[in-house]
MARBA-3410 file (N, C-alpha, C, O; in Angstrom, 1 decimal):
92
-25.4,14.5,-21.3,-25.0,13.6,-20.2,-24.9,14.5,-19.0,-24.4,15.6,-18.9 ~ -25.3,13.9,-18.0,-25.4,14.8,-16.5,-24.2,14.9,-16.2,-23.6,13.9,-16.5 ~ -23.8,15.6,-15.7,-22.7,15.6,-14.3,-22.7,14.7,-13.0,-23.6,14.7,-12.2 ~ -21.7,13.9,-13.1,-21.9,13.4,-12.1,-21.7,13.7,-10.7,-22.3,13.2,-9.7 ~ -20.8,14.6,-10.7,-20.3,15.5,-9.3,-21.3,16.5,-9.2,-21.0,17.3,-8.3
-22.6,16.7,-10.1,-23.6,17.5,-9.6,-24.6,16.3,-9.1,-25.2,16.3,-8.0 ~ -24.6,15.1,-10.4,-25.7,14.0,-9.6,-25.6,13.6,-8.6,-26.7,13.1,-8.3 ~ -24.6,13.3,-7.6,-24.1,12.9,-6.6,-24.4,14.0,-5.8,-24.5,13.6,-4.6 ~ -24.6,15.2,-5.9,-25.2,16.7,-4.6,-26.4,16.6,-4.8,-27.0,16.7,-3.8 ~ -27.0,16.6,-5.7,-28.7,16.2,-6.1,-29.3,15.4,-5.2,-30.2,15.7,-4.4
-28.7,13.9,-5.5,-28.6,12.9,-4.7,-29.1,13.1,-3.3,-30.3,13.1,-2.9 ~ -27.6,13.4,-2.5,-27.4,14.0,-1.0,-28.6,14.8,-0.5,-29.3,14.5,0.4 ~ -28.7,16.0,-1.4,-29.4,17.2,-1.0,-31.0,16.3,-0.9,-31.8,16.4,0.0 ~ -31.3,15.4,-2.1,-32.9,15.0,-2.2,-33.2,14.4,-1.0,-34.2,14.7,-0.3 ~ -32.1,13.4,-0.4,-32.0,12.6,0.9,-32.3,13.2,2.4,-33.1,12.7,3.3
-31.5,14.7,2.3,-31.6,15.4,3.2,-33.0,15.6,3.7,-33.7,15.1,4.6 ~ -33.4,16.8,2.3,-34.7,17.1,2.3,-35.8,16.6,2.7,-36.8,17.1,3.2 ~ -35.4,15.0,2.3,-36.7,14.1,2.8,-36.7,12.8,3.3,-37.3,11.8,3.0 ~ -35.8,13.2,4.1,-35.4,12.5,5.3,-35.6,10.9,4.7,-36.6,10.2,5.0 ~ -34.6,10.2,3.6,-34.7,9.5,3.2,-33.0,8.6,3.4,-32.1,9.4,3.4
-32.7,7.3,3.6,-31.4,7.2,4.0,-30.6,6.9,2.4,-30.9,6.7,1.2 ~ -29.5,7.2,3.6,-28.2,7.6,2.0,-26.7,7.4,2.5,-26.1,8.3,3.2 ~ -26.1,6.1,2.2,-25.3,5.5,2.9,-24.2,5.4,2.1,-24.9,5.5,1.0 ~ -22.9,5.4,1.6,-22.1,5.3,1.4,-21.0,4.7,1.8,-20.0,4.5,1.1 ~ -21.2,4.4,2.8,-20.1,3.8,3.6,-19.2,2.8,2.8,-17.9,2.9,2.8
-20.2,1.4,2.0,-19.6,0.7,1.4,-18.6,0.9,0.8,-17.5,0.3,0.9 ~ -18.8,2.3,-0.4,-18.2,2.5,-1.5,-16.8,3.2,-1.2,-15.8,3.3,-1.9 ~ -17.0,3.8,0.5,-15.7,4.1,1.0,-15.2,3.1,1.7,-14.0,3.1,1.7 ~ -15.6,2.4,2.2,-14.5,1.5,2.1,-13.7,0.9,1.3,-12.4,0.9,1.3 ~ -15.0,0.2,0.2,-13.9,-0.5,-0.8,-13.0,0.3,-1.3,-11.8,-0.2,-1.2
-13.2,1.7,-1.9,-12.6,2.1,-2.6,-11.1,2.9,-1.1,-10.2,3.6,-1.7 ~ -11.0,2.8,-0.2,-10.1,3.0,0.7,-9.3,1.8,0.7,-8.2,1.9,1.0 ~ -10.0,0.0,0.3,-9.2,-0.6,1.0,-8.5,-0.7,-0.8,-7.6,-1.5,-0.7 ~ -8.7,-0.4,-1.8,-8.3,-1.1,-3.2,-6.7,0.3,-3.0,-5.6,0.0,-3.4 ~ -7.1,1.5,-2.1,-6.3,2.7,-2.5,-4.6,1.5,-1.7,-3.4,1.3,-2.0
-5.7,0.9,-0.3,-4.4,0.2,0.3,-3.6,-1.0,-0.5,-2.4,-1.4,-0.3 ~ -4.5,-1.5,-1.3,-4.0,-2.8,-1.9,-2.8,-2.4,-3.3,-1.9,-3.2,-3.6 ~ -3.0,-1.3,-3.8,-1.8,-0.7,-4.6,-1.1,-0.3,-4.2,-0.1,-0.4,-4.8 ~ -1.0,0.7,-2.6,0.0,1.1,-1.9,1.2,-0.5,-1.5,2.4,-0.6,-1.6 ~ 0.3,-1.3,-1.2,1.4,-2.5,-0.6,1.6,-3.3,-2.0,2.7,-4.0,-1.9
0.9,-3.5,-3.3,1.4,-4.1,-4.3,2.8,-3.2,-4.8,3.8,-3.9,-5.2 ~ 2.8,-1.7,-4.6,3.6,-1.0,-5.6,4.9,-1.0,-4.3,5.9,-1.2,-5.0 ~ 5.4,-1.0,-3.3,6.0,-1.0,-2.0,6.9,-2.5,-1.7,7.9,-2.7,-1.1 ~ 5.8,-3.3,-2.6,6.6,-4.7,-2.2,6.7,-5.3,-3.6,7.2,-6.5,-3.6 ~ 6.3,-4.8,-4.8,6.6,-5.5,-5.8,5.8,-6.5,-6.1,6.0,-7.0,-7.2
4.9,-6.9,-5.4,4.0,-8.2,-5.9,3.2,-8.1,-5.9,2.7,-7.4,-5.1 ~ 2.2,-9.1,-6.9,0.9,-9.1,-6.6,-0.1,-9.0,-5.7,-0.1,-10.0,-5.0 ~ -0.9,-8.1,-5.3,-1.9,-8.7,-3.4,-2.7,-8.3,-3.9,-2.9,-7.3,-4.6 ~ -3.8,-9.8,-3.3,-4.9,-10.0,-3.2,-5.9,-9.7,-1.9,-5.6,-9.8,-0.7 ~ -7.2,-9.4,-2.3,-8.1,-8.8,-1.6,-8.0,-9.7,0.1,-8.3,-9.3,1.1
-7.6,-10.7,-0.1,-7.6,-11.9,1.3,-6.0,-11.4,2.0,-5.6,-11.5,3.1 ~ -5.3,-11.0,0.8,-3.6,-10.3,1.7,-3.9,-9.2,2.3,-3.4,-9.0,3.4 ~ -4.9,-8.3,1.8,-5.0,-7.1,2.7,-5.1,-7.4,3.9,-4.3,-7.2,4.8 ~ -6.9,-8.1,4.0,-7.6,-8.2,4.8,-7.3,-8.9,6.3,-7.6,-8.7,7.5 ~ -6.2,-10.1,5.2,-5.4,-11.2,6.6,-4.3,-10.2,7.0,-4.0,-10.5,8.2
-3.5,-9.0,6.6,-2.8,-8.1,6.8,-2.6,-7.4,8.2,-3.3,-6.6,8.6 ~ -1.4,-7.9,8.9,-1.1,-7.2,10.1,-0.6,-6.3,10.2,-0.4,-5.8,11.3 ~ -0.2,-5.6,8.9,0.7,-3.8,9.0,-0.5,-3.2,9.6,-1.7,-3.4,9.7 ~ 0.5,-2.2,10.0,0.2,-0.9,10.6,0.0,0.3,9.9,0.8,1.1,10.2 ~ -0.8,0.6,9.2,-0.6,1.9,8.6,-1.4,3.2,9.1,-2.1,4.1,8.6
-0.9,2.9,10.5,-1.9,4.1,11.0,-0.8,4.4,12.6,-0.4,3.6,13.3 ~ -0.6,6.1,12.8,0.7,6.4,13.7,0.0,4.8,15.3,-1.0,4.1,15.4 ~ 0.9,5.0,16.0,0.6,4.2,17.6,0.1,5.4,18.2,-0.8,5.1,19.0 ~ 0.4,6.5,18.2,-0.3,7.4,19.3,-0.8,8.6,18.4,0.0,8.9,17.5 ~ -2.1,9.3,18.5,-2.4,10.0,17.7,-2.3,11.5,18.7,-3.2,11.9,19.4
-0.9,12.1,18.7,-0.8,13.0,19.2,0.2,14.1,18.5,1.1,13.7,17.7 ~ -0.1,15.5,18.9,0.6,16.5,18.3,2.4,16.1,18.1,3.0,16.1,17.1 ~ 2.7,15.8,19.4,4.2,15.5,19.7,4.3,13.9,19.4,5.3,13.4,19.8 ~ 3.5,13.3,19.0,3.9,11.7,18.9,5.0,11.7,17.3,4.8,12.1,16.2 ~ 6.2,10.6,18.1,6.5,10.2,16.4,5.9,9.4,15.8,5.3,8.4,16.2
6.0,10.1,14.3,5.4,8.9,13.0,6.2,7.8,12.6,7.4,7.6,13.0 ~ 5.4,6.9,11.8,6.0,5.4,11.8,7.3,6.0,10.9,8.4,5.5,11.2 ~ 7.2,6.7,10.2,8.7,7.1,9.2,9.2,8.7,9.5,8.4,9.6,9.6 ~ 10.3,8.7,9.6,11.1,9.9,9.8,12.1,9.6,9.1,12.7,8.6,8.8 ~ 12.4,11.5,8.5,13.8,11.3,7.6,15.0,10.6,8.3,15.2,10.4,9.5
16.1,10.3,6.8,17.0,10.0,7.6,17.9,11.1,7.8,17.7,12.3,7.6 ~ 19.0,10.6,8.3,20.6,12.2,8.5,20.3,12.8,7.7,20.2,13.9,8.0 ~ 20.0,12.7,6.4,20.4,13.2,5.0,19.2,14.6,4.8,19.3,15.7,4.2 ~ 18.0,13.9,5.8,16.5,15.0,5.5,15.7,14.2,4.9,14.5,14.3,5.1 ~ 16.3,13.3,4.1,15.7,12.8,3.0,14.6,11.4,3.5,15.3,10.4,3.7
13.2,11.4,3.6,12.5,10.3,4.0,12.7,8.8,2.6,12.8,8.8,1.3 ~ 12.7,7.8,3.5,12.9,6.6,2.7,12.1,6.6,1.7,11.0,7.2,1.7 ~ 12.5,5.8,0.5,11.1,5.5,-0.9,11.3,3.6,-0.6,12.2,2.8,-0.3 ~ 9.8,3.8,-0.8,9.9,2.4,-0.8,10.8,1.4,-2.2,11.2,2.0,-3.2 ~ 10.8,0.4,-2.0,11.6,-0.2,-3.3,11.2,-1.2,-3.5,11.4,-2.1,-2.7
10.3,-1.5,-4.7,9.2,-2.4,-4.9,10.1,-3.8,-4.8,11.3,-3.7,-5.2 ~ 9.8,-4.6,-4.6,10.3,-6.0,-4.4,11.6,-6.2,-3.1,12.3,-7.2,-2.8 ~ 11.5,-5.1,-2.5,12.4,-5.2,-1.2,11.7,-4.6,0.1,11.7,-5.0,1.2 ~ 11.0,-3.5,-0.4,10.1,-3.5,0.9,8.7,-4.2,1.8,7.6,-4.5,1.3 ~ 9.3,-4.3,3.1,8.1,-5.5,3.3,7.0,-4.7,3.5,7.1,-3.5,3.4
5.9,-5.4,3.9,4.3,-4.5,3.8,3.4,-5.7,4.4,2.4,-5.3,4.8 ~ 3.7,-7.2,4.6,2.9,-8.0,4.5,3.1,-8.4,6.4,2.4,-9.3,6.9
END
């Protein structure tokens, strides 16, 4: 059986070579938006579906993308950054 993490550079590299297209995009997304759909199931305790993400107003991305900008979470007094708590934290 081949390798797959070699079939997938075979792939790429044949593409290159001969100027043939080779898109991926799809499969990063889905597989980015499925990584978000367990972060907010396991965070809030419930089920979500592919239409909760998508209709989804969170933020999971900083407001200003700078060296000195604060992030959406900072420890508390303790040092210690929050854990989410499945069926108490919101996400939706």
């Amino acid at each position: 059986m081949a390798n797959p993490y070699q079939v997938e550079q075979d792939v790429l590299v044949d593409a290159i070579r001969n100027n043939k297209p080779h898109n991926e995009v799809d499969h990063a997304a889905t597989a980015t938006l499925v990584g978000i759909m367990g972060r907010m199931a396991s965070y809030s305790g419930r089920q979500i579906t592919w239409d909760d993400v998508l209709k989804s107003q969170t933020r999971l991305a900083p407001q200003t993308y700078a060296f000195d900008a604060v992030p959406p979470v900072v420890p508390g007094p303790d040092g210690r950054y929050p854990v989410a708590m499945p069926g108490i934290t919101k996400v939706l």
